[in-house]
N, C-alpha and C positions, 0 to 999 in steps of 0.2 A: 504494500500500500504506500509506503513512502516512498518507492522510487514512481509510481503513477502523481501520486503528489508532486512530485520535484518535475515532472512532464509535463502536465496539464491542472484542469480543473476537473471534481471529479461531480458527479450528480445524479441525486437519488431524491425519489419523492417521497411523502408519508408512508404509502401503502407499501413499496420496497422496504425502510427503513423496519414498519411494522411487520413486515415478513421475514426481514433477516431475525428480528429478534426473537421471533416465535421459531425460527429453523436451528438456530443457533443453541435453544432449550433444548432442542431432542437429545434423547440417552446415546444417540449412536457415537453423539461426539465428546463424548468423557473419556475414552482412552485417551483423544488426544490433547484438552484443555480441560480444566477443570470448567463447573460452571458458571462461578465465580468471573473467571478469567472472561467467558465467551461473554457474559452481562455485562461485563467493564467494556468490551471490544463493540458491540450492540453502541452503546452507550458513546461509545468515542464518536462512531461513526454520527450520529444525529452532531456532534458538534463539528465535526471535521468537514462532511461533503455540505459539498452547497446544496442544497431544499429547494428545489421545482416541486411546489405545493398546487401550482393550478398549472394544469396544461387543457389541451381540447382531445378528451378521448372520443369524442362523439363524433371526430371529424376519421376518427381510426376507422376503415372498412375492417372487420375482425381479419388481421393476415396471419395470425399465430394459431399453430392447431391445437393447445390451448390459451383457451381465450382467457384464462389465469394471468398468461405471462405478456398480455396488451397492455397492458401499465407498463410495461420495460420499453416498450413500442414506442408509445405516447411520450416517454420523458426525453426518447431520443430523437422525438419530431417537435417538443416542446424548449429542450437546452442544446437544439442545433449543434449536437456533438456530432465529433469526427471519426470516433470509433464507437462501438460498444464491445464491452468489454463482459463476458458469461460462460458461465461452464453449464447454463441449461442446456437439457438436450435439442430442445425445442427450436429458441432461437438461431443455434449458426447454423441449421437448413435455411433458413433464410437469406444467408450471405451473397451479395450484400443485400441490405433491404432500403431501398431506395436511398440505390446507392450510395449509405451507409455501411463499412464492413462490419461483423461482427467476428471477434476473435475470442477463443478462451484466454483464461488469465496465463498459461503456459506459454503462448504463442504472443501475447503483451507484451511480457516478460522477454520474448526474445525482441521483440520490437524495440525493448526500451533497450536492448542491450547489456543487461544485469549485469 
């Protein structure tokens, strides 16, 4: 995350932010962070990314097979980013999505040149 920082701006809405922190609770991820750790990481993030709180999703034709992951859509048609950036499975069929690329975070990382 801090080399995406020192790159760009980064942008997430309400409904991301609310979902990363309800994802972030599951048990599957205690072997690898406490969850403690992941509440603090949740938490960082509402102060670190910049907050696209209104976009126009009404203006989105649903293009995602699911229509869950149209809010990632919308933020990307609302803070006119350059990438997006997802390890859904959903989104990088999409690639690019008008003409927007989408990349996992593995493939970011080599963008940014780690």
């Amino acid at each position: 995350m801090l080399k995406a920082l020192q790159w760009g701006e980064l942008c997430a809405n309400v409904e991301a932010l609310d979902e990363l922190a309800e994802v972030l609770e599951r048990g599957k991820f205690d072997r690898h962070r406490s969850i403690e750790l992941r509440r603090q990481f949740a938490a960082a993030m509402r102060r670190t990314f910049f907050e696209v709180s209104r976009f126009e999703a009404a203006a989105l034709i649903p293009a995602c097979r699911d229509p869950k992951d149209d809010k990632f859509l919308a933020l990307v048609l609302a803070a006119e980013v350059d990438v997006q950036v997802s390890s859904d499975d959903a989104l990088p069929v999409l690639n690019p999505w008008r003409g927007i690329p989408t990349v996992t975070p593995a493939e970011f990382m080599t963008i940014l040149g780690r």
